[in-house]
C-alpha positions as CSV (number, residue, x, y, z in Angstrom):
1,X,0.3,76.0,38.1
2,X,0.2,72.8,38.8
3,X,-2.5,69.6,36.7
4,X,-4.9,69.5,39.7
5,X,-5.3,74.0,39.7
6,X,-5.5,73.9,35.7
7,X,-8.3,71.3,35.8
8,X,-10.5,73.1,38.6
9,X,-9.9,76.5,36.7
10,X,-10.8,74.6,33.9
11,X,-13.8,73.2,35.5
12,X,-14.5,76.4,36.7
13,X,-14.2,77.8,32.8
14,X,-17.1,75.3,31.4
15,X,-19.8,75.7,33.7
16,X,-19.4,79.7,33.5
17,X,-20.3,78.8,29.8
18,X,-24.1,78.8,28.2
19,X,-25.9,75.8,27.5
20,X,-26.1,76.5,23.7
21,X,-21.9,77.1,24.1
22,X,-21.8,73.9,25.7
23,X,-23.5,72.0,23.1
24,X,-21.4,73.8,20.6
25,X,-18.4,72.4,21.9
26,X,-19.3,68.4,22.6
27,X,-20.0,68.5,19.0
28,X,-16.6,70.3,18.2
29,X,-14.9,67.3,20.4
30,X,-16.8,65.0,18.4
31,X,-15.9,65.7,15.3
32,X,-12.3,66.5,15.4
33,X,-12.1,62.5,17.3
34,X,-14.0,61.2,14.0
35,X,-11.7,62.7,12.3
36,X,-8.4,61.8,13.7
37,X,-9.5,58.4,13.8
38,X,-10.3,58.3,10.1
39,X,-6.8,59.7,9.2
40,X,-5.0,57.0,11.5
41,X,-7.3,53.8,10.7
42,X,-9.4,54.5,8.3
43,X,-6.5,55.2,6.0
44,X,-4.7,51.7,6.6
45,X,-5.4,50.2,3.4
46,X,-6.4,46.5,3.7
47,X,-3.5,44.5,1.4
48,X,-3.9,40.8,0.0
49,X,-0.9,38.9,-1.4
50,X,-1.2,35.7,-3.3
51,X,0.3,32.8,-2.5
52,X,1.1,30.6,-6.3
53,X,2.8,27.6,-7.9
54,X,3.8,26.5,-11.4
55,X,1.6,24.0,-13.6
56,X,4.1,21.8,-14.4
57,X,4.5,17.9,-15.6
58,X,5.1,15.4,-13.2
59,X,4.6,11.8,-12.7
60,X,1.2,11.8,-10.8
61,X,0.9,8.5,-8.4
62,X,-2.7,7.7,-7.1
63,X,-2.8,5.8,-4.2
64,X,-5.0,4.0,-1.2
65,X,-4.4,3.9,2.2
66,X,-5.1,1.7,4.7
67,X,-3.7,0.1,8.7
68,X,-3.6,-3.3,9.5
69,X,-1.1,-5.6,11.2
70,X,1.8,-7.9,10.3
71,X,-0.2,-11.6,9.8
72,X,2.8,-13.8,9.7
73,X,6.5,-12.9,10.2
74,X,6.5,-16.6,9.0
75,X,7.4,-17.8,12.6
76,X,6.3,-21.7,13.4
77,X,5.8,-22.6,17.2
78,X,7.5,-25.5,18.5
79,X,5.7,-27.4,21.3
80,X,5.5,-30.2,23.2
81,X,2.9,-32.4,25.1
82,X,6.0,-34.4,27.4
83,X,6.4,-33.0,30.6
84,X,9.5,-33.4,33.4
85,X,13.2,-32.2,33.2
86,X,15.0,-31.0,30.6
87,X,17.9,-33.2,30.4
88,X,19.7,-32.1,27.2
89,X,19.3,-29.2,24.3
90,X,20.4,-29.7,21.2
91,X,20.1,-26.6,19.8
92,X,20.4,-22.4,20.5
93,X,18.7,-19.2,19.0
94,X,19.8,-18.5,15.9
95,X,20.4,-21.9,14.8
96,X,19.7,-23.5,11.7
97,X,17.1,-26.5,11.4
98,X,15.5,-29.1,9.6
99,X,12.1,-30.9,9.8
100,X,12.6,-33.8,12.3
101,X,16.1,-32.4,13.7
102,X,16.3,-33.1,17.5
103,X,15.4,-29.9,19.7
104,X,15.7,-31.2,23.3
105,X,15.6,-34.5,25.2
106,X,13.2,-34.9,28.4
107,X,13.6,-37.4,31.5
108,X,9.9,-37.4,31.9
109,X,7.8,-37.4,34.9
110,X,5.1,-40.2,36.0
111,X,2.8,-38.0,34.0
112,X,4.6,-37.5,30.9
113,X,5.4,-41.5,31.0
114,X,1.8,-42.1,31.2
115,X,0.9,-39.7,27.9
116,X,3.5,-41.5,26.2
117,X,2.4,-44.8,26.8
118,X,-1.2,-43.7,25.6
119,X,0.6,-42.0,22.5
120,X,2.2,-45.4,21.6
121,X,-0.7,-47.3,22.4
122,X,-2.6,-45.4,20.0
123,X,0.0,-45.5,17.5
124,X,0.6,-49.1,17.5
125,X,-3.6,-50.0,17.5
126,X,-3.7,-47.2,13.8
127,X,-0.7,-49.2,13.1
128,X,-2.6,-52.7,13.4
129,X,-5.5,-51.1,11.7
130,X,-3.9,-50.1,8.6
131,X,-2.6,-53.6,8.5
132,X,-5.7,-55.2,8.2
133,X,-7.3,-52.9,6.1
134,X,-4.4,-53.9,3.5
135,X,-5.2,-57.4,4.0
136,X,-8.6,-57.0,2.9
137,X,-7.7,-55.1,0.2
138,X,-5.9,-57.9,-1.2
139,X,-8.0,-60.3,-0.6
140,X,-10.9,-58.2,-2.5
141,X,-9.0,-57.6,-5.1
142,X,-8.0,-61.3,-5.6
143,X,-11.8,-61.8,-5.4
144,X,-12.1,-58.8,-7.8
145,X,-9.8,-61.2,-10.4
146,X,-11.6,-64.2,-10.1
147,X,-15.0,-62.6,-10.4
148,X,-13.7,-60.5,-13.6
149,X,-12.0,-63.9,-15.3
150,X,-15.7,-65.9,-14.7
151,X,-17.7,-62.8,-15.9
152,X,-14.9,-63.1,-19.4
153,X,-15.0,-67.2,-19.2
154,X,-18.8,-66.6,-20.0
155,X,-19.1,-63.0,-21.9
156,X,-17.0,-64.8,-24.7
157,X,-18.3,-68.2,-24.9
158,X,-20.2,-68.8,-28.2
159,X,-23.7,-68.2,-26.3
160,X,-23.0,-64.6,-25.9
161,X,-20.5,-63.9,-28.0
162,X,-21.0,-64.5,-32.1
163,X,-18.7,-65.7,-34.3
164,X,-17.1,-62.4,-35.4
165,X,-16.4,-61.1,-31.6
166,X,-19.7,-59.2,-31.9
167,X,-21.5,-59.4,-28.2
168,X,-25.1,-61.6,-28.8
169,X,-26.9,-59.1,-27.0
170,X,-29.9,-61.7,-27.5
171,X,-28.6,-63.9,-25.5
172,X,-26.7,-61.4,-23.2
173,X,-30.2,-60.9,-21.3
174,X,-30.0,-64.1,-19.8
175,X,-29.8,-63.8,-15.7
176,X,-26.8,-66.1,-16.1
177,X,-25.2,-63.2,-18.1
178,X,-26.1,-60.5,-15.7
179,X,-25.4,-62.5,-12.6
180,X,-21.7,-62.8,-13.4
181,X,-21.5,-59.2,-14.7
182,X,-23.2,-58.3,-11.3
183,X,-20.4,-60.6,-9.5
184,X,-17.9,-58.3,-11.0
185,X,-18.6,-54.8,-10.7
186,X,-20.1,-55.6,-6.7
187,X,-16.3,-57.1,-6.5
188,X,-14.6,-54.4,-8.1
189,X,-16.3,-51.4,-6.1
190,X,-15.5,-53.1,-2.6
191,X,-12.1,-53.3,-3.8
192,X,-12.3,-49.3,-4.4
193,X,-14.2,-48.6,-1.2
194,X,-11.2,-50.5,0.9
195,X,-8.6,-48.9,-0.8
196,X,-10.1,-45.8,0.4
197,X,-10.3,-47.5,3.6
198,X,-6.6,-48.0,3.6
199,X,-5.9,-44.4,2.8
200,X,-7.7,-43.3,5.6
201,X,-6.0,-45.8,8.2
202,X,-2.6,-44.5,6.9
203,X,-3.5,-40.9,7.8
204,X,-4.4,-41.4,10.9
205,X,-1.4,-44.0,11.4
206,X,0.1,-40.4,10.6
207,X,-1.9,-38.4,13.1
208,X,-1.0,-41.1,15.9
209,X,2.4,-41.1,15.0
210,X,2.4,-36.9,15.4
211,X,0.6,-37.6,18.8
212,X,3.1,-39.8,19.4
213,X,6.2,-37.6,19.0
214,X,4.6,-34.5,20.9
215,X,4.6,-36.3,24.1
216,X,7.9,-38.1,23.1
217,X,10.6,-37.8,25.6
218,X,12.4,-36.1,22.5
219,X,11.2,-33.0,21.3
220,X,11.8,-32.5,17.5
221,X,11.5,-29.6,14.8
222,X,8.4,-29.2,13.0
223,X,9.9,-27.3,10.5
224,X,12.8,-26.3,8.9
225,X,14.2,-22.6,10.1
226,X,15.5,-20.5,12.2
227,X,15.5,-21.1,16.1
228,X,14.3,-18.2,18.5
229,X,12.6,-17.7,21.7
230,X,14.1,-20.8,23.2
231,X,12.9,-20.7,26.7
232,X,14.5,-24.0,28.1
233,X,17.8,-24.6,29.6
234,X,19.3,-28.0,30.9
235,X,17.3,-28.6,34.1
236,X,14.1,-27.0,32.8
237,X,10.8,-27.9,34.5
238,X,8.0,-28.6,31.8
239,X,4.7,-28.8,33.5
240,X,1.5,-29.5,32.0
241,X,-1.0,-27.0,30.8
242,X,-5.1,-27.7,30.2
243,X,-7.1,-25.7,28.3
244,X,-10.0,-23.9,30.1
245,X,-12.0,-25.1,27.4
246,X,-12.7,-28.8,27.7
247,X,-9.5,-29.7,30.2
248,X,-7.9,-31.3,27.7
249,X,-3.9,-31.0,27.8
250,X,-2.3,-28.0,25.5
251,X,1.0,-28.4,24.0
252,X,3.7,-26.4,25.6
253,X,5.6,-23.5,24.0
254,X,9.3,-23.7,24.3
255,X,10.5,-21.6,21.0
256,X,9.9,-20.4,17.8
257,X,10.9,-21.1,14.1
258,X,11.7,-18.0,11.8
259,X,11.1,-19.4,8.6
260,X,12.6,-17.7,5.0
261,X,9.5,-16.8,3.5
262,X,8.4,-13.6,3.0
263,X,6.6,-11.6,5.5
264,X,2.9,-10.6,4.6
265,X,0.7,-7.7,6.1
266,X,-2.9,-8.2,6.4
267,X,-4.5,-4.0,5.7
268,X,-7.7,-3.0,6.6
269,X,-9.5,-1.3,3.3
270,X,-12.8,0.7,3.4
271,X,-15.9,0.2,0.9
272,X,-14.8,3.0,-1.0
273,X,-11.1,2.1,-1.8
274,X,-11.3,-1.5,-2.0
275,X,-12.9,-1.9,-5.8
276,X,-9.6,0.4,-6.8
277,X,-7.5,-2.5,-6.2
278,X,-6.3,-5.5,-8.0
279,X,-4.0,-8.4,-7.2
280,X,-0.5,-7.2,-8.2
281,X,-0.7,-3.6,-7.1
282,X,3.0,-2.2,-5.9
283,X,2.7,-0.8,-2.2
284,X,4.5,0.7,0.4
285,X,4.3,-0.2,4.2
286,X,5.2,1.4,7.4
287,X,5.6,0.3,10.7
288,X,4.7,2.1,13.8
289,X,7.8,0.6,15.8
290,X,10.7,0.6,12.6
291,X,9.5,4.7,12.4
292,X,13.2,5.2,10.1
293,X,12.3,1.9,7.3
294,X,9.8,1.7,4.4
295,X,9.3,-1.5,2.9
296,X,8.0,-2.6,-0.1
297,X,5.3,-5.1,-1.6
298,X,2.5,-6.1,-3.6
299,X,-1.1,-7.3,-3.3
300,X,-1.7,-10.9,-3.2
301,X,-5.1,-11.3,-1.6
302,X,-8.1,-9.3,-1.5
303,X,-11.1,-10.9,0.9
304,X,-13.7,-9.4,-0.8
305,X,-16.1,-10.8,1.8
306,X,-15.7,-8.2,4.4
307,X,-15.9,-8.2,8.0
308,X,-18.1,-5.6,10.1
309,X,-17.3,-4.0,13.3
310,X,-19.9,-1.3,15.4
311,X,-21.2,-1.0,11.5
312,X,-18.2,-0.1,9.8
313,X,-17.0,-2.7,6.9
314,X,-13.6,-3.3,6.4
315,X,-11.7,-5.7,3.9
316,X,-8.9,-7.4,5.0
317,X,-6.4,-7.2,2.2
318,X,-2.9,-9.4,2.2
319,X,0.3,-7.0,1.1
320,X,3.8,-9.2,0.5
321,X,6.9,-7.6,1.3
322,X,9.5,-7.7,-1.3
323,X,12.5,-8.4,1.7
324,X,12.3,-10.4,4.5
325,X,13.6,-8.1,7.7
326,X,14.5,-9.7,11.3
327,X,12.5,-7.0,12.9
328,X,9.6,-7.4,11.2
329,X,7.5,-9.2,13.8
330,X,4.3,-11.1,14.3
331,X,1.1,-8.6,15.2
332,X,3.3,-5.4,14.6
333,X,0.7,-2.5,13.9
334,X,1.3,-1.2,9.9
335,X,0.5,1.3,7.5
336,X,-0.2,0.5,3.8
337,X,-0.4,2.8,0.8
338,X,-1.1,1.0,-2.4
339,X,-0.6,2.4,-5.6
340,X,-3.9,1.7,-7.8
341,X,-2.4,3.9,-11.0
342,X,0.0,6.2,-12.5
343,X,0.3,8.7,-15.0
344,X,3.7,9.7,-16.5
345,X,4.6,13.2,-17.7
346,X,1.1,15.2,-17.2
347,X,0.3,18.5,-16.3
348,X,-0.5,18.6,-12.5
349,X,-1.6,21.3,-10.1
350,X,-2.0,21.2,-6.3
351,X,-5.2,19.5,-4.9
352,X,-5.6,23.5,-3.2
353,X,-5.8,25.3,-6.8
354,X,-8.8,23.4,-7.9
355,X,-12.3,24.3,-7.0
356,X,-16.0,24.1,-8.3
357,X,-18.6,25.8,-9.0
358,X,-22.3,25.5,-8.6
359,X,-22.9,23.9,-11.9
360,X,-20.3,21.0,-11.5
361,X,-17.5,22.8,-13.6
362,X,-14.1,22.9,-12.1
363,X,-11.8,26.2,-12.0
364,X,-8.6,27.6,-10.9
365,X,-7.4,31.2,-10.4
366,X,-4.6,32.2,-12.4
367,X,-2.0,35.5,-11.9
368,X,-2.1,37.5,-14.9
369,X,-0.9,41.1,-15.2
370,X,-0.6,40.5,-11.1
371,X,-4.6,40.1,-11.0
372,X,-6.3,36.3,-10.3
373,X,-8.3,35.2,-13.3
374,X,-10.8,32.7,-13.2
375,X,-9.8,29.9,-15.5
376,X,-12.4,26.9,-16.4
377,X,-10.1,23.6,-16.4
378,X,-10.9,20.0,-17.1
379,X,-9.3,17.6,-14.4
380,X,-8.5,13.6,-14.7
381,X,-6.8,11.5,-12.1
382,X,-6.1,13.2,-8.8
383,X,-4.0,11.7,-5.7
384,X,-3.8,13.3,-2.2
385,X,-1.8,16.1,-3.1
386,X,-2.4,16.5,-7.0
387,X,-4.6,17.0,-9.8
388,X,-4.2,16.2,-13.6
389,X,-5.4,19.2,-15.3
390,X,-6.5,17.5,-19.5
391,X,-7.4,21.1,-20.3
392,X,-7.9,25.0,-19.2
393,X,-4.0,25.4,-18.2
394,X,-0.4,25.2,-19.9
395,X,3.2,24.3,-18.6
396,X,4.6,27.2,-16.5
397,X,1.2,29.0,-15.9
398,X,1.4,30.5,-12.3
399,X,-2.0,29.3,-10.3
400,X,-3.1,30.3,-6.9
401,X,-3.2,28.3,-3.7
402,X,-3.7,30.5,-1.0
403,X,-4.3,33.8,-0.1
404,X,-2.8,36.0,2.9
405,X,-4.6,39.6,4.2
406,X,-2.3,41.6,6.2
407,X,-0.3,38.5,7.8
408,X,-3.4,36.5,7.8
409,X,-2.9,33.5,5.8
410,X,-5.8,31.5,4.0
411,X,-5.1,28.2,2.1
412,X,-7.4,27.0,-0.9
413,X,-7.7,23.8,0.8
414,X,-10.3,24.7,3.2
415,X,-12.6,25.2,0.1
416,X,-11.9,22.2,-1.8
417,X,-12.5,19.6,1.2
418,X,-16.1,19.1,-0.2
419,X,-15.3,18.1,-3.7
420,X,-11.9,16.3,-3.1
421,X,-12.7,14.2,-0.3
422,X,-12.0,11.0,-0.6
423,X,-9.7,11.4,-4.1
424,X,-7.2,9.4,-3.0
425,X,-8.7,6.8,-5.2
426,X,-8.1,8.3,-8.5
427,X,-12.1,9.6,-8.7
428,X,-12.3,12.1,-12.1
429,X,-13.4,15.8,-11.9
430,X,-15.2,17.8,-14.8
């Protein structure tokens, strides 16, 4: 008999049957499924395994973080205001130079001859300047002398001076008295004020003489380094640039000077982190481009001024590197973590053990007898990854950390987002 006769005689079979019959046997159906389905799922027993660590003792290290950008590779720009041909270099990347050493000479065009010849003019007329401003100056301090032996001649005379050297301040009150002393100190202060004026005309004999060499037919070193970026070769066209600004002329860029000071790293800290640190804090930076290097430094400036952005406030803070590094360059993005305090040889636990409870307290569950126990514990310093447990828990106690249900894994963390966040300051839990 084949499946399609057995289920017509079947059919057949159950409508023959009573209504009460009928009834009978959904509920028979029923039942036995209930059954089997208890047996096969009911009886799978759900099973939770722990996942643990050891307390142990450990040198807990808190830290901030922070990004930011390299804010000197301690490169100097060498420029020039002289425009025309290059008609000799003197020097080649990676060479070594001093302040003043000759970078490149220029055969310079009808432009560049006519900023020169402004350059000197102005030099020569500061020149002229301080000159005569030295003249006065002597010639007010010879009147200075002259005015300071009369006001003596007088002040010890026998009408204003007594016999023992004593001043007659009697006679002292005279006009003829205070005139000369008058003559004096008038001479003395324009003597004071010119030299003044003398130290001014020498600085900007200085300035004019600076001027002077930027749109020199010879270009010089500004500082003493390393050369890099040279962008001229012999026959080099140097044209002149204007700033948008106010059309004034701006100095052309023709390579850079890598000097041996250290490189610093200016890092972004938030409101919250930035009281945790102080001047001399150790750090570690990372740089998005040198992915394989970590470098080291400290904390040498802290602007505790701020700067604000779409309403965030930041505070720039200045990290030296402990090694200068050729590929350490200018506007390179960084990463900063800067250590604000360690602990040696304490108990610690994973940040994922530790929770709280409604009242403030914090707790951990501990394996004993292969149950978790709820232990109270006191907590101290705490870092991104740790916790200093001060009481509740001993060396080699197991903790929990996570939990798993049938493959289903569960981490502690979730739980202690809330109470940890933001810990990587060192903040203290009771």
């Amino acid at each position: 008999m084949n499946p399609k006769q057995l289920f017509s005689k079947l059919k057949g079979w159950f409508f023959q049957l009573s209504l009460v019959k009928k009834i009978l046997l959904a509920i028979l159906v029923v039942g036995l499924g209930g059954f089997i389905y208890s047996k096969t799922v009911g009886s799978t027993k759900t099973k939770t395994t722990y996942q643990t660590t050891k307390v142990q003792k450990d040198i807990l290290v808190v830290t901030v973080t922070g990004s930011g950008q390299v804010s000197t590779a301690n490169n100097g720009t060498i420029s020039t205001l002289a425009t025309g041909v290059v008609s000799k270099l003197y020097v080649k990347d990676g060479d070594e130079v001093k302040t003043g050493d000759k970078i490149a000479e220029v055969d310079l065009d009808l432009s560049g001859q006519q900023n020169v010849a402004q350059a000197l003019s102005s030099y020569q007329s500061a020149k002229n300047t301080l000159e005569s401003a030295k003249a006065s100056m002597y010639s007010l301090q010879s009147d200075m002398f002259t005015q300071w032996d009369e006001f003596m001649g007088i002040a010890q005379n026998s009408t204003y001076q007594n016999s023992d050297g004593t001043p007659n301040n009697i006679n002292r009150s005279l006009p003829e008295f205070h005139i000369a002393n008058d003559n004096w100190l008038a001479s003395e202060a324009k003597y004071k004020n010119q030299q003044n004026v003398v130290t001014q005309a020498q600085t900007a004999l200085n300035s004019s003489w600076l001027s002077y060499q930027q749109t020199s037919s010879t270009i010089y070193a500004p500082m003493s380094g390393i050369i890099s970026g040279l962008s001229l070769q012999e026959g080099s066209v140097i044209v002149e640039t204007t700033s948008t600004s106010n059309s004034a002329q701006s100095a052309t860029k023709i390579a850079n000077i890598k000097t041996k000071a250290l490189p610093m790293v200016s890092i972004n800290m938030t409101e919250i982190d930035v009281p945790k640190i102080e001047l001399g804090d150790k750090a570690t930076v990372k740089f998005d481009a040198l992915t394989d290097k970590t470098f080291t430094g400290k904390v040498v400036s802290i602007d505790t001024a701020g700067s604000v952005s779409s309403g965030v406030t930041t505070y720039p803070t200045v990290i030296r590197l402990d090694t200068e590094s050729d590929s350490i360059l200018s506007n390179m993005a960084a990463s900063a973590s800067i250590i604000t305090d360690t602990k040696n040889n304490v108990l610690v636990v994973p940040v994922a053990a530790v929770r709280k409870n409604t009242d403030g307290t914090s707790y951990v569950e501990t394996m004993k007898n292969g149950k978790p126990v709820e232990t109270t514990v006191e907590t101290g310093l705490s870092s991104s990854s740790q916790v200093e447990i001060l009481s509740g828990l001993s060396e080699g106690d197991m903790v929990i950390t996570g939990t798993s249900s049938n493959g289903t894994s569960k981490q502690n963390s979730s739980q202690t987002t809330s109470i940890f966040g933001g810990m990587t300051g060192g903040n203290r839990m009771r």
